[in-house]
N, C-alpha and C positions, 0 to 999 in steps of 0.2 A: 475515158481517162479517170484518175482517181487522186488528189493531191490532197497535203494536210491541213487547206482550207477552204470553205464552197468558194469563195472570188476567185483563188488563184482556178482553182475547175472550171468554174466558170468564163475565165479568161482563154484559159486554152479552148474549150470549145467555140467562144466567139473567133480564135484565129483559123478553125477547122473549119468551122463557115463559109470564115473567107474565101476560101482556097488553099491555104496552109496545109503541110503537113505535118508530122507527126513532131519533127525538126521545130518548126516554126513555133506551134502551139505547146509544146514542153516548155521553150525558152519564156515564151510569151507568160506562164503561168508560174515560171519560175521565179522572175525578175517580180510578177505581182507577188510570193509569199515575201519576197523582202520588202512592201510596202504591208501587205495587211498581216504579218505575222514580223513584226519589226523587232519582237523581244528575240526572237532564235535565228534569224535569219537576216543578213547584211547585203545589200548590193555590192556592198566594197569587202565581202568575203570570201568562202568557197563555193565550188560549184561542181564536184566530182558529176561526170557524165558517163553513159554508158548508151549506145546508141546500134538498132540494127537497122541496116538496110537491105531491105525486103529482094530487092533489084539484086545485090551483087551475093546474099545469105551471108553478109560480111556484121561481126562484132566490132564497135572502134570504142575505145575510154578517150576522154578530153580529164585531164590531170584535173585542173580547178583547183589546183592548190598552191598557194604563193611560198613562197622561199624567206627566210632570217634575212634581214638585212646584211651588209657587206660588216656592217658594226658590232653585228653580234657575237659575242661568245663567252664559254662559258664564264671564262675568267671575270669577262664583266658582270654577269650576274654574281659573282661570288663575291668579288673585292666592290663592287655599288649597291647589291640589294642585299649581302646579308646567305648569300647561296640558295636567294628564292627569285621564283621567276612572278614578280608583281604584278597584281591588278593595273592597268594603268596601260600608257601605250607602249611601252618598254614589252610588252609582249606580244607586239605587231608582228605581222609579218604581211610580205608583198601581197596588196588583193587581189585574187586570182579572179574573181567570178564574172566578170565583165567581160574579158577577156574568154573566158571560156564560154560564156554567151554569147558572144562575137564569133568565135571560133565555129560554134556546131551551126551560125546561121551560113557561113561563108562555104563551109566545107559541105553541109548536110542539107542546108533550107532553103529556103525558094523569096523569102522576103527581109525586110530591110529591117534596120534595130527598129526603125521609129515607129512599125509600123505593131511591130511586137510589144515594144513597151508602152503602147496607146493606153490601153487597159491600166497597166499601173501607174504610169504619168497621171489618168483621172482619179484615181483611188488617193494617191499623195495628194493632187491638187483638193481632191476638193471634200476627202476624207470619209471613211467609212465606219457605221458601228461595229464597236467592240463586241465580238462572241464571247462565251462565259468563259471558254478556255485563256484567250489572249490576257482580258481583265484579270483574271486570275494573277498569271506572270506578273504582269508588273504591279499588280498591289502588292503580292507577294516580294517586290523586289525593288519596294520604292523605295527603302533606304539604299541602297544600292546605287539608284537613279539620281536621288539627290547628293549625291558625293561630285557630280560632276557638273558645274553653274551651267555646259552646255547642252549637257540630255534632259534635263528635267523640263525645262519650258516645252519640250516637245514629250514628254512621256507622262507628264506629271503637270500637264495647264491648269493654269490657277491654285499649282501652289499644292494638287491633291490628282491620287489615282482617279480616272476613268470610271463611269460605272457600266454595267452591260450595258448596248443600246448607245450610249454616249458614242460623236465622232471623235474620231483621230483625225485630225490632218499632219500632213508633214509635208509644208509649203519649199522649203529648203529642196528637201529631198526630192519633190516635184519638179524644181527647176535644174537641177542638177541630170536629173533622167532627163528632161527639156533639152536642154543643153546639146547631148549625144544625141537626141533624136535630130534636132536643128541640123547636125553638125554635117548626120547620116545625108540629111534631105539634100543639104548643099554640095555635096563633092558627088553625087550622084550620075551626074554628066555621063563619064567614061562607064558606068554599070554600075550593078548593084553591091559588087566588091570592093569596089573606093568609096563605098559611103559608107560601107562596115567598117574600114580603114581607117577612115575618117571617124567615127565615132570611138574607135580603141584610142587613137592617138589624141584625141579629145580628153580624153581619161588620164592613159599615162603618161601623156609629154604637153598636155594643155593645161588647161586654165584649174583643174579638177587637181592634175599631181602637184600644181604650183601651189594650191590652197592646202592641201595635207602634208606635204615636205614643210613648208614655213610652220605651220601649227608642231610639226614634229619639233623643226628648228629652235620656235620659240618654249617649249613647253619640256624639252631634254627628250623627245622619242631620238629611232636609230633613222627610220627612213629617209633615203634622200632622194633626188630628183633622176640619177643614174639607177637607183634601183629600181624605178617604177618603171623609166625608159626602158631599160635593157628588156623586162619580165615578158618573157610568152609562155602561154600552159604548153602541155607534153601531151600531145596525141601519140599513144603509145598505147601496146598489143594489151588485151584481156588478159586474165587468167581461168583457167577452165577447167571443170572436173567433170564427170558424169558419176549421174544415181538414177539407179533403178529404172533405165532407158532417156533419164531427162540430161539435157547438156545445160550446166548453169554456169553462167560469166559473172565473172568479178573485174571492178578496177585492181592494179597492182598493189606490189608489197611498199609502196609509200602511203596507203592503207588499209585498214585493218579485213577490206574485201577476203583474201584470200582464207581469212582463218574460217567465213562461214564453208568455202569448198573442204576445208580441212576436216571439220564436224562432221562434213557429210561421206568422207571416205574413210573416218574412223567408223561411223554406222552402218554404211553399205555395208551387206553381209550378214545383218544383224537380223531376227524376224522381230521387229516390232510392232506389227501387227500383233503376233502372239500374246506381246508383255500386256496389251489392252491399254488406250487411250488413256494418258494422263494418270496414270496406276503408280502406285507407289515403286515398280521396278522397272516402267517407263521412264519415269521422273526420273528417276535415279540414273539410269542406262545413257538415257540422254545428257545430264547436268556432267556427268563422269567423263564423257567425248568432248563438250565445250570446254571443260575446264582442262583438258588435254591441250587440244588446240590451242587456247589462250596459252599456255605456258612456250609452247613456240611463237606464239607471236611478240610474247616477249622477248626471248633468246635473239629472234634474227631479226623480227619486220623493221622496216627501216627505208628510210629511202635509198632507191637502187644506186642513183647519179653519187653516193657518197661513202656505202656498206654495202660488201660481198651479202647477197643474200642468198642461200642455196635455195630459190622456188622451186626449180624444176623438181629436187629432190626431197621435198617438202610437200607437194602436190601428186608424186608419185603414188599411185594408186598400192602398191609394196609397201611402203613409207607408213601408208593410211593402215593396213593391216597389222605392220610391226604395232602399234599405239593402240589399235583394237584390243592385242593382248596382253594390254594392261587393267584393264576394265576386270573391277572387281565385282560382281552382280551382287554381293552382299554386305560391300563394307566401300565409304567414299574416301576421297583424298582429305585430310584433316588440313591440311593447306594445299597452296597451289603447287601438281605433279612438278617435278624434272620437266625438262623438253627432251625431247630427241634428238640422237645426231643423226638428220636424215642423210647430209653426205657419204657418213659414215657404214647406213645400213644398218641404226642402232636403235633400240624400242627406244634408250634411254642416254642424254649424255653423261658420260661417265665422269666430270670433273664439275660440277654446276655446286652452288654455289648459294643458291637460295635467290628468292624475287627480293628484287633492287627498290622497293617499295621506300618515299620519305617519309619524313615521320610529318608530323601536325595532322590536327582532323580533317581540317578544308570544311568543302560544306559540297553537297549534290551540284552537282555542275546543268546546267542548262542545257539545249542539245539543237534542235536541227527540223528540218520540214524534210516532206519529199514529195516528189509528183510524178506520173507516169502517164503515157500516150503511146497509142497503140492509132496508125491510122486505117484507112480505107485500102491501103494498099501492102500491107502490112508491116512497115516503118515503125519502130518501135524505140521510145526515149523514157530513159531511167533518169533522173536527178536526183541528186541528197541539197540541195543548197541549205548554207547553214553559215555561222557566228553572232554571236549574243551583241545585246546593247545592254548590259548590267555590267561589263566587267572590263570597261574601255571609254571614253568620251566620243561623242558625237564629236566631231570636227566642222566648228562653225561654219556656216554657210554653205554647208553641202549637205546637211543630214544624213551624213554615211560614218557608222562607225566603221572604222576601217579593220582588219582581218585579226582579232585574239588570239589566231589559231598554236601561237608559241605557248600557251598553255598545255598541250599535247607534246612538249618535248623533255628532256630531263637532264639535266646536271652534275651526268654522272661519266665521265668522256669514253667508257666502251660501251656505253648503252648503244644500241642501235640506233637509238633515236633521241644519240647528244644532241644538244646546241650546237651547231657550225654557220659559221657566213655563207649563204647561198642552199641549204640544205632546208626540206623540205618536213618538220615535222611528220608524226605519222598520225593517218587522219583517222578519225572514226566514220564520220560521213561515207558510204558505203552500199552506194547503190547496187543493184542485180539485175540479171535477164536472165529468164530461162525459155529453151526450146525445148518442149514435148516431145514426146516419140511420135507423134502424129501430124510433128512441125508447128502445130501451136508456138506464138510466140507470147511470153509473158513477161516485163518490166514488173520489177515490185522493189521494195523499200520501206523503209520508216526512220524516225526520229530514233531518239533514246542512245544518243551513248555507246558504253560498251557492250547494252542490249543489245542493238540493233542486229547481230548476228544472230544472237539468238533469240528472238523473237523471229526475223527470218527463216530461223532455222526449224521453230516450230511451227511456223505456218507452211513451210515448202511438205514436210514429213503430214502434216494434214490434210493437205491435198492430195501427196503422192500415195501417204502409206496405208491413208485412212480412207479415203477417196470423199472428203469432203466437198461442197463447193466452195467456190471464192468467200462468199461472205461470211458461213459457219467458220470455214477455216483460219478467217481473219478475226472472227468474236471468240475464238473458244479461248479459255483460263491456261493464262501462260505464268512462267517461270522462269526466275531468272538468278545465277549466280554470279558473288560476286567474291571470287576464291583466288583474286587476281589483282598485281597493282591498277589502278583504275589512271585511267589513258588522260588523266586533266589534271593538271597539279593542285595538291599535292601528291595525286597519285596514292588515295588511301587504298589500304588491302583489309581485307576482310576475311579471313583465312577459316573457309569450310561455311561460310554462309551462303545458304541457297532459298531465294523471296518467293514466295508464292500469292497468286491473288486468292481472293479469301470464297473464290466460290468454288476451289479445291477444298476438299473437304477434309474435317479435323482427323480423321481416321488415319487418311495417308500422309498427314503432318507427321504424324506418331509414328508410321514404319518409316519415314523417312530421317526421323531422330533417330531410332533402332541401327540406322544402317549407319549412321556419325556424321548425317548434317547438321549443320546448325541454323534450324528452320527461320524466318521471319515471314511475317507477312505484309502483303499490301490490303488495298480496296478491293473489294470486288469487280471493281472497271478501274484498274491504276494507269494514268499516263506516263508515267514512268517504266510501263512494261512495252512502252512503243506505239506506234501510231501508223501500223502496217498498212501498207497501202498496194495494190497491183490491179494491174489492166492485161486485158488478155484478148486474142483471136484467135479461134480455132479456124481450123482447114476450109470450113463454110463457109467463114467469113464470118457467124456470129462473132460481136464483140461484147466480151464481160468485163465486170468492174468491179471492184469491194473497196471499201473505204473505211477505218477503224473506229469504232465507235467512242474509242477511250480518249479523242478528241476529239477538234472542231469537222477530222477528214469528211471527204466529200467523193464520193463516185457519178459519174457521168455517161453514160452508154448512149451513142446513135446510130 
């Protein structure tokens, strides 16, 4: 297993122990990043899944993603905030992630909440030291923390940041996962599915939704007691491409999954091998397909249950070729291309109009963990769990910031991804599987934003096209553009900027200015460029693991 911090790895492999499967110990390590990675990661946030079962060679996604309240829309953020979607709890949405940790143990797992959230029940109880990465975030983010009287005394005790080594606790948040686990143990009678039952409906219709509906009540949030009641995740179909013999799944077009399959079928075809690793007309070849892709994920992505999305015809491997020959090998997009009309059978849509981008600067938005499990049998679980605690209030007596994820949606009513009652922002969180030509099965993922594809995207092309192993593949010097409205409001755009970490050398900065990027750089190890993380089994049954070095991640092989 491989997650983006040693506890949470460490917790799954203590459920693997047990007797856990691959199901069991994903969840179990999941629920720990939202105790020991508290700044990007909420129990009361998302939980996009991606899960294979060895037994039936069946792909399932568990949604993980909550919905607008019934109160929202856009009208109200125009005529109460001004036409901006505010820090604060006005850009809640339903918490999905409970629920869909509930969900993969009922349908997929073999054990009980309480017995999964052991691990991070003792980490809140009774607190762990801060790694350099974590400390980081929230010094960096303690004005932030202090805006709200109820996160600071937990992120910020005594008045000041953490130093490394220092514990956290989060007593609150301790008793709260208590709480579900108690809940799980007592209705357990009838089986182990009434006391998963029992711990969801703890949440959304107990003592848990009655403390955050009032807090909303008292404080002008949307959410009510009917929204939490009603909410289940969407266990619904993958999406899928093949490259170069490998089959890789994505969650749906209610997030941003399907644009990494797009990337890769504008490529297929392509010999990049030839262009040479990381070369200024790899660079190029590659940054040219992403920034492709992203302009249709503008055009359509959107949640299904609300917006016609044409995937099938978007995923069409024909679709992928028309957009191929657009690719200039000697000159880039100076902003973000057209999309396509894939309905239509057209490299380019003919009526478009330019990226919907608002205006103000905003500031780098925060992003997300991931973790992966691969077990003995060959059961394989992808996670993204993710939502910040800088940009929302703890909600006293429970230590759960509850879901920010309405920051990912827009205000502009044909966007794909308006504001509506009931409608699903569109996610960045975006987990992956892949199956080899040899049946190897691989979960992989990272943090990062609107990275996250593409840092997936150059780690999948290193292994396949380069034939790296897992861990080169996941250290070597990435890239990333940012030629696109950026998916977190305000949604800034950047039009022709393409970041490099600085251990790309100055020579191919310079043919890459030549051909009309506008170069920037990061660190030589940037968090920012992702925190790639995958587990793997091949046909032997060896199991591999890579973990990213550009954070806290953690790999785990047994």
């Amino acid at each position: 297993m491989a997650a983006g911090h040693p506890l949470a790895a460490l917790a799954a492999l203590r459920i693997l122990d047990a007797g856990g499967n691959a199901v069991d110990a994903g969840v179990a390590g999941g629920i720990c990043l939202s105790v020991v990675h508290p700044d990007i990661v909420s129990f009361a946030g998302v939980a996009p899944i991606l899960l294979y079962d060895a037994a039936r060679r069946e792909v399932v996604t568990i949604s993980g993603l909550g919905s607008w309240p019934r109160a929202a829309s856009i009208e109200l953020f125009q005529t109460r905030c001004g036409g901006e979607i505010p820090e604060g709890l006005l850009r809640t949405v339903v918490p999905a992630a409970p629920d869909a940790w509930i969900t993969a143990l009922e349908r997929h797992g073999t054990l009980g909440f309480a017995e999964v959230a052991a691990p991070a029940i003792e980490l809140a109880r009774d607190g762990f030291p801060l790694g350099p990465f974590v400390a980081q975030i929230i010094r960096e983010n303690e004005a932030a923390y202090r805006r709200w009287p109820t996160s600071a005394p937990i992120f910020l005790p005594g008045g000041r940041a953490l130093e490394v080594g220092e514990r956290l606790v989060q007593t609150d948040l301790a008793a709260t996962l208590t709480y579900l686990a108690d809940e799980d143990r007592a209705a357990r009678r009838p089986g182990r599915a009434s006391g998963l039952d029992a711990a969801r409906r703890a949440f959304y219709r107990g003592d848990v939704a009655e403390t955050i509906v009032r807090y909303h009540r008292e404080e002008g949030g949307l959410l009510t007691r009917e929204d939490l009641a009603d909410f289940r995740v969407g266990i619904e179909p993958p999406e899928h491409a093949a490259f170069q013999g490998h089959e890789v799944w994505t969650c749906g077009f209610w997030c941003q999954g399907p644009v990494l399959l797009q990337m890769l079928q504008i490529l297929d075809g392509l010999d990049l091998r030839a262009l040479g690793h990381n070369s200024p007309a790899y660079i190029h070849t590659v940054t040219e397909a992403m920034k492709l892709a992203f302009a249709d994920r503008e055009a359509y992505y959107g949640d299904p249950r609300h917006v016609k999305v044409p995937g099938e015809a978007l995923l069409n491997a024909g679709y992928g070729t028309l957009r191929r020959g657009l690719l200039d090998p000697e000159r880039a997009w100076a902003e973000m291309p057209p999309p396509g009309d894939p309905a239509g059978g057209q490299a380019v849509l003919p009526a478009w109009s330019g990226p919907r981008a608002a205006a103000g600067p905003g500031r780098p938005a925060l992003d997300t963990s991931y973790i992966a499990v691969v077990d003995a049998a060959g059961n394989a679980f992808s996670a993204t769990p993710s939502d910040v605690s800088t940009d929302t209030p703890v909600v006293p007596g429970t230590g759960l910031t509850v879901s920010s994820r309405g920051s990912q949606s827009w205000l502009i009513p044909e966007h794909p991804s308006a504001v509506a009652p009931g409608k699903r922002p569109r996610l960045t969180p975006s987990p992956a599987l892949v199956v080899g030509p040899d049946g190897a099965v691989m979960p992989l993922g990272t943090p990062g934003g609107d990275v996250q594809a593409q840092a997936m995207l150059q780690v999948l092309l290193n292994l396949v096209v380069f034939g790296l192993g897992p861990q080169p593949a996941v250290e070597a010097p990435r890239f990333a553009t940012q030629s696109f409205p950026d998916s977190f409001w305000p949604h800034r755009y950047f039009p022709g900027r393409l970041t490099l970490e600085r251990r790309i050398p100055e020579s191919t900065v310079a043919a890459l200015g030549d051909r009309g990027h506008r170069v920037a750089r990061w660190a030589d190890w940037e968090w920012r460029a992702g925190g790639v993380c995958l587990a793997r089994r091949d046909r032997a049954g060896v199991r591999w693991a890579a973990a990213d070095p550009r954070r806290d991640s953690y790999a785990l092989a047994r």
